[in-house]
N, C-alpha and C positions, 0 to 999 in steps of 0.2 A: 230035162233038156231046155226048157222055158226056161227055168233061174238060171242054169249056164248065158242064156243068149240075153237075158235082160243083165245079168252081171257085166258080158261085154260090151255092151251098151253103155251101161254107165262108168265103165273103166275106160272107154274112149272119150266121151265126154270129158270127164275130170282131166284126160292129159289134154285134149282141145284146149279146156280152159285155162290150166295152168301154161301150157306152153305159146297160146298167145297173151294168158295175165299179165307172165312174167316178165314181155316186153314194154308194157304200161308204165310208165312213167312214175303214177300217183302208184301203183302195186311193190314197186321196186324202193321208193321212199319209203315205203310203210315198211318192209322189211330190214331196211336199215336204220329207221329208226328203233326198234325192236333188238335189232344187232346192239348199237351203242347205249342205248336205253337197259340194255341188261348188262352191260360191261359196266358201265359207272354207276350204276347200281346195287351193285355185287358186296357184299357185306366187308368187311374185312374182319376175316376169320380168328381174329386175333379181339375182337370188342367184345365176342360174346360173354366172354370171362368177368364175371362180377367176385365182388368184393378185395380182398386184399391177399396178394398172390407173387410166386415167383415163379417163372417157366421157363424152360428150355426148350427153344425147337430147333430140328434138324434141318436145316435148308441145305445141308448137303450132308452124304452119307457113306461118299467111296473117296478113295482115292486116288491116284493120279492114273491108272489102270481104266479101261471103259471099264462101265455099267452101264443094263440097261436103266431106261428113266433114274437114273442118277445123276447127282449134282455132284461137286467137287467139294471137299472140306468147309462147312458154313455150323456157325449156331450162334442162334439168335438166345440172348438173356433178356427178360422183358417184367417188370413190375407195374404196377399202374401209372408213374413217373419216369418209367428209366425205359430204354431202350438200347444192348449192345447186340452189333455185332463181332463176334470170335470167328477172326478168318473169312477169307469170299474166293472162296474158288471157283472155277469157269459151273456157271449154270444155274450157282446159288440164288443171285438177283433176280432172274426168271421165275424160278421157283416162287418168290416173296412176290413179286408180281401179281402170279396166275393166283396166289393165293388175298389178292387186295390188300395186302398188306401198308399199313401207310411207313414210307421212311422218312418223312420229313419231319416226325419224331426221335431218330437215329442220333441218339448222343455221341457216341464215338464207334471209329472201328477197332476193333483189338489182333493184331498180330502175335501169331506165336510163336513164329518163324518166317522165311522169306522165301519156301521152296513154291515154284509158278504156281501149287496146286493150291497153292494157300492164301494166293496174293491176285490171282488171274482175272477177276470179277469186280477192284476195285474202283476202275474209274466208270462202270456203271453203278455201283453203291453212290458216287458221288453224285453222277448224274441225276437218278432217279429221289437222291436227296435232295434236290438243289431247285431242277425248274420245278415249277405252279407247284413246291413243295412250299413247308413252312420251317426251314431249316433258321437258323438266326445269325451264325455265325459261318465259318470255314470248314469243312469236314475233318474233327480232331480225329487224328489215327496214332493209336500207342501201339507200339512194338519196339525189337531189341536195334542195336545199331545196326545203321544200314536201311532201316526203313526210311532214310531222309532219302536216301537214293531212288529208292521204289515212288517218292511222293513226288519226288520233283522231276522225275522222270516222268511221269504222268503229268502233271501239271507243264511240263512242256511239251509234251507230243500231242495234247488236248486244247494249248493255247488258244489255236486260232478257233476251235471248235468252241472257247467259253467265248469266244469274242464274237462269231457270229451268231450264237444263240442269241444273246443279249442283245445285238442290234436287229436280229429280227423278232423278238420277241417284245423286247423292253426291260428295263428296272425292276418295273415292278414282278412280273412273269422269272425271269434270269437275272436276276442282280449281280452285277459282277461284282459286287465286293464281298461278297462270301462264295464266289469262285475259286476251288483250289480246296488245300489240305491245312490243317496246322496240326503241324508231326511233334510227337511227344517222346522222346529216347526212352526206355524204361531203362531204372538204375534200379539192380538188385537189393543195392544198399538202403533203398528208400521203397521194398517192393510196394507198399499200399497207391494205389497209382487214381484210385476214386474214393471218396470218401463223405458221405453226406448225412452221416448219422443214421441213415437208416440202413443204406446200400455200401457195403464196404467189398470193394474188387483188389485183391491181393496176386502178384503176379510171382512164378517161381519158378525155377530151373530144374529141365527135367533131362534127360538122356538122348539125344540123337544126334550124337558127332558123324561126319564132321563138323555138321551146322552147333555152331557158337552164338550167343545161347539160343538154344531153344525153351519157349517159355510155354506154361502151364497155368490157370487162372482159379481163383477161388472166389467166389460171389457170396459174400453175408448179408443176407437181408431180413430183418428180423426173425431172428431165431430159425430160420430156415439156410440151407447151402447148398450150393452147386459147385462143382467142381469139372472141371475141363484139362483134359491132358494133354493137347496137344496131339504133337507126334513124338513118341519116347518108345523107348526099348523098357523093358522093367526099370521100376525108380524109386528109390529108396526114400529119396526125396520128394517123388509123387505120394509113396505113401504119409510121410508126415504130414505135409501138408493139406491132404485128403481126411482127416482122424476123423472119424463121426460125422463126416457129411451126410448129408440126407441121399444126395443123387451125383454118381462120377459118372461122367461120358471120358470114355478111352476107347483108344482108337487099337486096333486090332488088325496084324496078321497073322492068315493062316499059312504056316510054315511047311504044313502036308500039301497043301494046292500048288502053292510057292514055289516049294522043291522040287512038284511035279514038272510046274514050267521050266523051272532050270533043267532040268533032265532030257524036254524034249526042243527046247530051244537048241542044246547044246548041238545038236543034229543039224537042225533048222538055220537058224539063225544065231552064230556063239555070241555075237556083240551082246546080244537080246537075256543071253543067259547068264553073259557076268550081270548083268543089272539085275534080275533076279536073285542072283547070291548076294550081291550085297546089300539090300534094299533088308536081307531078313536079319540083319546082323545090327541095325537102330530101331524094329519094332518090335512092339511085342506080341504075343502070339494070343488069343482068345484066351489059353489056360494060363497063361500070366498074367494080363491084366484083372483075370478073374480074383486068381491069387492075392492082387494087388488091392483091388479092394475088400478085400476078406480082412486082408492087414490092416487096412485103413478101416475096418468096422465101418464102412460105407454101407446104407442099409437097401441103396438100387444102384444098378449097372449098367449103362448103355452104353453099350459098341457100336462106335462109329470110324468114320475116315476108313472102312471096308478093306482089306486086298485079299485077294480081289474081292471085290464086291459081289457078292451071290445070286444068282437073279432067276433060280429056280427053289421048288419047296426040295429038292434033293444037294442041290450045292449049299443050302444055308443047312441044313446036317452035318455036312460033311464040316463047313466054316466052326461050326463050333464042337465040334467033336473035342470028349475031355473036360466040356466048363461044367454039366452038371455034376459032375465027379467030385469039383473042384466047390463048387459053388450052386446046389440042390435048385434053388431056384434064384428068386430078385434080381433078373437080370433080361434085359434084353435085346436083341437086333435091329439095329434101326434101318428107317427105311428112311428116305425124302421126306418129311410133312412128319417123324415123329416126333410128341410130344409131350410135355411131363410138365403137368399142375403141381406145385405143391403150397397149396392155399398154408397163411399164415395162423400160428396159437391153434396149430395143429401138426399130428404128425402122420397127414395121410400125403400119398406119392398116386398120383393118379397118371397112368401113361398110356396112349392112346395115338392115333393120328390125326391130323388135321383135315384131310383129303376126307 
């Protein structure tokens, strides 16, 4: 009974104290110094990586459909000199953020199409490229035509936004003259769209009519490859151009969850359930793009760009139901923050999260 009443005792005190501390002036500075002191602090989980490397991360992992803690279509390609990103859909810049990620390293963005879920996050990619960044030039963005329209649309709905930055900040902080986009058309006919002897980026056409092109990316960086599909229905032409890569991220729907929706939309909501049926008719399904890098002798496989996106340990079964059938293992489901080392004059695939 004494330890209960000395416990009380001192559990009254401690909220005495704290609850007049925390109106202290000098108490409330010290915790906010502590607050911002470990924000700019914060490592960026992208340095720890030594030697010489190529990575892909997921900064976004669903597509256009919720998920929970999901981002929308992003991945980031990163060598100790290069920095792209492929796609910024709504949620992906946060993600890079909460992860310290610096982009004022951000060489280009790369488009693979123009649908909102792809494009939705670009003029904070600029943003966060741009002030108390070390960006040099205009933020270069390749993709197919039409993205001059996405750039300069942004670049005029943001005007007055670079224009007061820079007067409240300054030149040096916001320079306006690397405010804004310099947009690059990609021409099939000339697909190698980077090329610097070590890092060579090859863009390609994959399947998702009605969008015209939709493009596909292939990353050589010494003797290592990555491969990115976009948004595509099976693709024959994904497969070529995939032969012996090391690592394909393909983006994957599941056509049983899919169909479920359309069946109970059709009840609910029909407008809700024609979208459903067509949406499964340009992607492809987990046991296709399985297939697809089977074909392509691709030796790992990451699912991404989600539908839906899975957000229990019983709906990611269900999502992939049929790929080990198809495909025994070297394959796996991404989440937000996954990630895949594959260190150079070697042939290991190390995949992991970032979080």
């Amino acid at each position: 009974m004494r330890k209960i009443y000395y416990f009380l005792i001192v559990a009254i005190l401690i909220f005495v104290v704290g609850f007049f501390g925390i109106r202290n002036t000098s108490v409330q500075n010290f915790f906010i110094d502590l607050i911002f002191e470990s924000q700019l602090n914060n490592q960026d989980k992208l340095v720890t990586f030594e030697g010489d490397y190529i990575i892909g991360l997921v900064c976004g992992s669903r597509g256009p459909l919720p998920g929970k803690g999901r981002a929308e279509p992003c991945i980031m390609i990163k060598t100790p000199d290069h920095m792209f990103i492929v796609d910024t859909g709504d949620g992906s810049r946060q993600n890079l953020i909460n992860w310290q990620i610096d982009l004022g390293n951000l060489d280009a963005v790369l488009f693979t199409h123009l649908h909102s879920d792809h494009i939705s996050d670009l003029a904070d990619f600029h943003l966060y490229s741009w002030v108390t960044q070390n960006r040099e030039g205009k933020l270069p963005v390749y993709g197919p035509e039409g993205t001059q329209l996405v750039t300069e649309g942004i670049t005029r709905a943001y005007e007055l936004d670079y224009e007061w930055r820079t007067l409240h900040h300054g030149e040096e902080v916001a320079p306006s003259d690397i405010a804004g986009f310099d947009t690059k058309i990609i021409d099939l006919n000339n697909p190698v769209i980077f090329d610097d002897g070590s890092l060579k980026i090859t863009a390609f056409e994959v399947e998702h009519l009605p969008v015209y092109p939709s493009l596909g990316f292939r990353f050589d960086y010494k003797g290592r490859s990555i491969v990115i599909s976009g948004d595509t229905d099976y693709s024959t032409n994904l497969i070529e151009q995939s032969k012996n890569a090391d690592l394909l991220f393909h983006d994957a729907l599941s056509y049983n969850m899919i169909g479920r929706a359309e069946d109970i939309s059709e009840i609910i909501q029909p407008q809700l359930s024609r979208v459903f049926y067509d949406i499964q008719g340009y992607h492809a399904s987990p046991v296709e793009a399985a297939q697809a890098a089977n074909e392509a002798n691709v030796k790992e496989l990451i699912f991404y760009h989600l539908i839906p996106a899975p957000d229990s340990f019983i709906a990611k079964i269900i999502f992939v139901k049929g790929v080990s059938e198809v495909r025994p293992d070297n394959w796996t489901l991404a989440d937000d923050g996954t990630i895949a080392i594959l260190p150079v004059n070697s042939e290991d695939i190390t995949i992991t999260n970032i979080e």
